[in-house]
C-alpha positions as CSV (number, residue, x, y, z in Angstrom):
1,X,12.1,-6.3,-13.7
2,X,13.8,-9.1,-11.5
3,X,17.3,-7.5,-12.3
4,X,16.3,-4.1,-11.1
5,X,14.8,-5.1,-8.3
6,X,16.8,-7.1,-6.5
7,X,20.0,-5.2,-8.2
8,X,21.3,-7.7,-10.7
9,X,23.4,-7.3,-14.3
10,X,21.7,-10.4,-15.3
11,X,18.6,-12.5,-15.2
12,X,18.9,-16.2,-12.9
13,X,19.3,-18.4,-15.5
14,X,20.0,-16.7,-18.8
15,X,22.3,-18.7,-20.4
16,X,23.3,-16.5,-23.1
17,X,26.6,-15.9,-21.3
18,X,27.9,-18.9,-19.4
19,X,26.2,-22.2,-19.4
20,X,26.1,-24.1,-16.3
21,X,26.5,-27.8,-15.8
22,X,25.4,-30.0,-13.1
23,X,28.0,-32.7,-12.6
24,X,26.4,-35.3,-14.5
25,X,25.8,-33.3,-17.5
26,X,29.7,-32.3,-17.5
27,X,30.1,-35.8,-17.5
28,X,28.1,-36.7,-20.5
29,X,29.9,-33.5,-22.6
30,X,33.8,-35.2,-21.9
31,X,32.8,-38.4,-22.7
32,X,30.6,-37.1,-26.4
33,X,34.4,-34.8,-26.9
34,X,35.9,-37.7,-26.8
35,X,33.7,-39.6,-29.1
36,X,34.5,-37.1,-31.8
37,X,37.9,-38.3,-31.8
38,X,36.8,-41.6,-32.7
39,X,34.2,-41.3,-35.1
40,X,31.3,-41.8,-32.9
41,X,27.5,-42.2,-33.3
42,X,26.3,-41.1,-29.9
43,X,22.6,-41.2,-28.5
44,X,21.3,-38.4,-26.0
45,X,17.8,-38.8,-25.3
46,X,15.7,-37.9,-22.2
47,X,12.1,-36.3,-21.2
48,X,11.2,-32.8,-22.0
49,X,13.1,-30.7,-19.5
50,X,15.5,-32.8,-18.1
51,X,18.5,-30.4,-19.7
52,X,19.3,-32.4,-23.0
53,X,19.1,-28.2,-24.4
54,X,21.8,-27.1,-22.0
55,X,23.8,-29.9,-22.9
56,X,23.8,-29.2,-27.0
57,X,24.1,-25.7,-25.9
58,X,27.6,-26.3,-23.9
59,X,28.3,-28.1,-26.9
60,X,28.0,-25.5,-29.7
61,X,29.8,-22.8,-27.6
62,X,32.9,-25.0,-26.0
63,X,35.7,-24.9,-28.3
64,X,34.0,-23.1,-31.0
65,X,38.0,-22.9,-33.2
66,X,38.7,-27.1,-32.7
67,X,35.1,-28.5,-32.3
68,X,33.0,-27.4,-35.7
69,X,29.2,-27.8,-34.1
70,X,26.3,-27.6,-36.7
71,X,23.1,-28.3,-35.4
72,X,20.1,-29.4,-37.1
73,X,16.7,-28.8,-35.5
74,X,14.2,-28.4,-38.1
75,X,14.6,-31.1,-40.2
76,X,10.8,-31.5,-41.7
77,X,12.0,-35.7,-41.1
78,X,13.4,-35.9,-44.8
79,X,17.3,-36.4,-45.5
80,X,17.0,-33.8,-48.1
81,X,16.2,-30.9,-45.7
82,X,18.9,-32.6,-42.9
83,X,21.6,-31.8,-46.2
84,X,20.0,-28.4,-46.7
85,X,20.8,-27.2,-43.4
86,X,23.8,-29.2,-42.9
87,X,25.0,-27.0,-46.4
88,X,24.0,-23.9,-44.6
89,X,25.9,-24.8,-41.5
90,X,29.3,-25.3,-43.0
91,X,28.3,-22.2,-45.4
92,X,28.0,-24.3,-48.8
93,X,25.7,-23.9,-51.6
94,X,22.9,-26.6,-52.4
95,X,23.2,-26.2,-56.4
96,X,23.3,-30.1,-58.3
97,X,21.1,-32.7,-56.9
98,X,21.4,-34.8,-54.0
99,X,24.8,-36.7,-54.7
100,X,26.2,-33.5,-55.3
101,X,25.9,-32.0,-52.2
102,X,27.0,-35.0,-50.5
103,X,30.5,-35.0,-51.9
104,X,30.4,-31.5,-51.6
105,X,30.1,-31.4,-47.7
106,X,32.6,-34.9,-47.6
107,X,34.6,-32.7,-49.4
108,X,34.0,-29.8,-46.7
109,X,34.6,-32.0,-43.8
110,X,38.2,-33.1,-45.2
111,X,39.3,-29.8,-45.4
112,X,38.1,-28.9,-41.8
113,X,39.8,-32.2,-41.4
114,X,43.2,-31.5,-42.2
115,X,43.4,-27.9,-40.3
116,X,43.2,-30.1,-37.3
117,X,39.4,-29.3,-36.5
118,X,36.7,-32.0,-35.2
119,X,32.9,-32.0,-36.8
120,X,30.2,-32.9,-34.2
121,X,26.5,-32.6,-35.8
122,X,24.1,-32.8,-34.0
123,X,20.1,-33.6,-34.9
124,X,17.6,-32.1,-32.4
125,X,14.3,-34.1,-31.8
126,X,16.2,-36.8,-33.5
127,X,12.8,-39.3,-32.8
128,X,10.9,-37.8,-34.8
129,X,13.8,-38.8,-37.8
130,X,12.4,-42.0,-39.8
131,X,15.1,-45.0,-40.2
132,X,15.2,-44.6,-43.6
133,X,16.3,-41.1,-43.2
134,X,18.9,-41.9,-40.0
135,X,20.4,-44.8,-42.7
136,X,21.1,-41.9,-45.1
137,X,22.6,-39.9,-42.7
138,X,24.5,-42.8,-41.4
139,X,26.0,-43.7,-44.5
140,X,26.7,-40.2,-44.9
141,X,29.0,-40.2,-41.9
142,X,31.0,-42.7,-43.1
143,X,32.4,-41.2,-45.8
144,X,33.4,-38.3,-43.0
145,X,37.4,-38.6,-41.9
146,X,37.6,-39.9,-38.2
147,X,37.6,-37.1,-36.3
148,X,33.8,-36.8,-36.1
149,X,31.0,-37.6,-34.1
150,X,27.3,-37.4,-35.1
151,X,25.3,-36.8,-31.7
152,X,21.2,-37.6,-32.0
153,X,19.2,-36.0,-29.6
154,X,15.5,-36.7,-28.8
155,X,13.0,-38.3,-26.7
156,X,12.7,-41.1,-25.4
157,X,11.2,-42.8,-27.9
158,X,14.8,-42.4,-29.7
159,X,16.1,-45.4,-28.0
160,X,12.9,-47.0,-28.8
161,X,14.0,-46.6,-32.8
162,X,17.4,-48.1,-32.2
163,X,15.9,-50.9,-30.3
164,X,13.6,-52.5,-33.0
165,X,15.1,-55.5,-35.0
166,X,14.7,-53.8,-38.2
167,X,17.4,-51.5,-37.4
168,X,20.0,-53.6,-35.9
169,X,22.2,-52.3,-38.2
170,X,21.9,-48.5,-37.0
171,X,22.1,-49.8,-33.6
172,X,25.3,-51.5,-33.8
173,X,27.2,-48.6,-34.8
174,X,26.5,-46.4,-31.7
175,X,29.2,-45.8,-29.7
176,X,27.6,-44.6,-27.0
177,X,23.7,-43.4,-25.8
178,X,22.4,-42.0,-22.4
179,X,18.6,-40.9,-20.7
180,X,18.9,-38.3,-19.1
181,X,17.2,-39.0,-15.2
182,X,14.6,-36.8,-13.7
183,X,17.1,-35.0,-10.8
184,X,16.1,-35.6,-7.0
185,X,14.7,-33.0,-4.9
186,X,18.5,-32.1,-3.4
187,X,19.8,-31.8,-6.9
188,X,17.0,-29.4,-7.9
189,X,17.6,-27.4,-5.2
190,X,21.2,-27.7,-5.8
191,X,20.5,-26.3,-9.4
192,X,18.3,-23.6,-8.8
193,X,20.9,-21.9,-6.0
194,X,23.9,-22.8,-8.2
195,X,22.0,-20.3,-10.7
196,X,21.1,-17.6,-7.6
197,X,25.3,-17.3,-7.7
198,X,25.8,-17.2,-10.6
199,X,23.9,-13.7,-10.4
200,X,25.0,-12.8,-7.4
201,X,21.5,-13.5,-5.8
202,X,21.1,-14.4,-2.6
203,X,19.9,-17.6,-1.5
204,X,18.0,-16.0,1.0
205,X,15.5,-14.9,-1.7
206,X,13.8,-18.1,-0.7
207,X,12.8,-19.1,2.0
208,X,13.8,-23.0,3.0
209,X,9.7,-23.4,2.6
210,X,9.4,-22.1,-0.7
211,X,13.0,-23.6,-1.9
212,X,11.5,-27.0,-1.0
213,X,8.0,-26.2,-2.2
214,X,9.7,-25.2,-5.6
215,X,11.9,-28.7,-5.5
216,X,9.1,-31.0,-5.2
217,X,6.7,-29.1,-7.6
218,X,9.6,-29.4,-10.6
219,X,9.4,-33.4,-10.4
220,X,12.9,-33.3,-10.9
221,X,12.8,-31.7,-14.0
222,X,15.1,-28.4,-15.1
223,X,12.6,-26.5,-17.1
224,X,9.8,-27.0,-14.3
225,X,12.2,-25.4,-11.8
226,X,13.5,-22.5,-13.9
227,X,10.1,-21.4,-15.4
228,X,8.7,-22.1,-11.3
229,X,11.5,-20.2,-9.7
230,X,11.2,-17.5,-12.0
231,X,7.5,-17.0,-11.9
232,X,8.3,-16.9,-7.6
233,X,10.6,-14.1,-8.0
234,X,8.3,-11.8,-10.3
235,X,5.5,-12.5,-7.4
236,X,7.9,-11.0,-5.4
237,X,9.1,-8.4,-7.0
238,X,5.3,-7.5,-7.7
239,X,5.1,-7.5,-4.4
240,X,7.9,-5.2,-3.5
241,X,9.2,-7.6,-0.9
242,X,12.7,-9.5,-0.6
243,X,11.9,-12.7,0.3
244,X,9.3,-15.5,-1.4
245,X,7.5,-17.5,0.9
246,X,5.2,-20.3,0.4
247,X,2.5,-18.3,-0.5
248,X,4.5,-16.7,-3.8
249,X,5.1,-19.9,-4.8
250,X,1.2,-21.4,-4.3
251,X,0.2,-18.5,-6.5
252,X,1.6,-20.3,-9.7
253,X,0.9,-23.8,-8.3
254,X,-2.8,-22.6,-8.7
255,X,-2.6,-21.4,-11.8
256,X,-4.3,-24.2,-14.8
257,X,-0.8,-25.5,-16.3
258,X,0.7,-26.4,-13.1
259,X,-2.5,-28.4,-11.7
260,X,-2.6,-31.6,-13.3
261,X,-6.3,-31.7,-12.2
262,X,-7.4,-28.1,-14.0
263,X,-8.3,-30.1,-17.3
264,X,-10.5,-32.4,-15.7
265,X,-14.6,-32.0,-16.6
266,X,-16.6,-30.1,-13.8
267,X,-19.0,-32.3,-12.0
268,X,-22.4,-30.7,-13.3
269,X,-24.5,-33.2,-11.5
């Protein structure tokens, strides 16, 4: 719809062919690389829709023949399904019980190991992981050759986890951790006409009304912005018109999920 309308090969913002990164997010991807070399424990953990996805995304698809990227996202919070999929990932049976498969991925790792390659697994909604469970895997890991680096990715309440006293011992051993900030107004802009070229989209698609409009209304967050910016553009389009102006844009601020006052009770006094 938005393609052939405004004469595109590809949607703004599909990142099924080339991931973009704002600077700081480039940042964060050299310095976790690096880690791998070093046999790293590395913490990435920020709010919903502050681009922690794009960044595990970049990840999995940068060096695909060197950097050996499993990811784990659906581990039901039990060290027995994070071994099940890590199995699957590297393409080996689970057959024997749990000891088993551990020396049979240590084994796995070694032999990635000596054709020169780097593992970096990485947990998705790592906080929802128990510390019992993040000990297993930890111990795990340390039976790995060097050239890894086990990257945990979550919430917030992540850090939280490592920051108890109970679980000094897991903190310790992380090399590095970051949260993800909110962006500022300039750097959601900056992102959402980074993406218009990316396409080939003009930025005159929006007006400097609706661009700002669409900037403060994300609260500095990547998802809000996309899935706002997006919406615009269909209202557009629906429209037949080339341009969105405030008032495509105040036709999604109105709808329920982007009013923070739409689930408040009526006043039936």
């Amino acid at each position: 719809m938005i393609r052939t309308h405004f004469g595109l090969s590809r949607n703004p913002f599909d990142t099924q062919e080339h991931i973009a990164l704002m600077p700081h997010q480039q940042q964060i991807v050299d310095i976790l690389r690096v880690h791998a070399q070093q046999g790293g424990l590395c913490l990435l953990a920020g709010e919903p829709g502050t681009g922690k996805s794009i960044i595990k995304e970049h990840l999995v698809k940068l060096d695909p023949k060197t950097l050996i990227t499993p990811v784990i996202n659906r581990t039901l919070h039990s060290y027995f399904n994070t071994l099940r999929i890590l199995s699957e990932a590297f393409g080996l049976d689970m057959d024997g019980g749990t000891h088993v498969v551990e020396k049979r991925i240590i084994n796995y790792a070694f032999s990635l190991f000596r054709q020169g390659k780097m593992i970096v697994p990485i947990i998705d909604d790592a906080q929802l992981l128990s510390s019992e469970c993040l000990r297993k895997i930890r111990l795990l890991l340390e039976d790995f050759p060097r050239t890894h680096n086990l990257i945990l990715i979550g919430q917030p309440a992540l850090l939280q986890t490592f920051s108890i006293i109970s679980n000094e011992d897991l903190r310790s051993r992380v090399t590095y951790s970051t949260l993800l900030p909110r962006l500022s107004d300039e750097g959601i802009q900056e992102f959402i006409l980074d993406q218009f070229d990316r396409v080939k989209l003009g930025h005159n698609v929006l007006s400097e009304e609706a661009l700002d409009l669409i900037a403060r209304s994300s609260e500095g967050v990547f998802r809000r912005a996309k899935q706002l910016t997006i919406s615009t553009l269909i209202e557009v389009v629906r429209d037949q018109k080339r341009e969105a102006s405030l008032e495509h844009v105040n036709r999604i601020l109105i709808q329920p999920h982007w009013r923070r006052d739409a689930l408040d009770k009526p006043d039936l006094s």
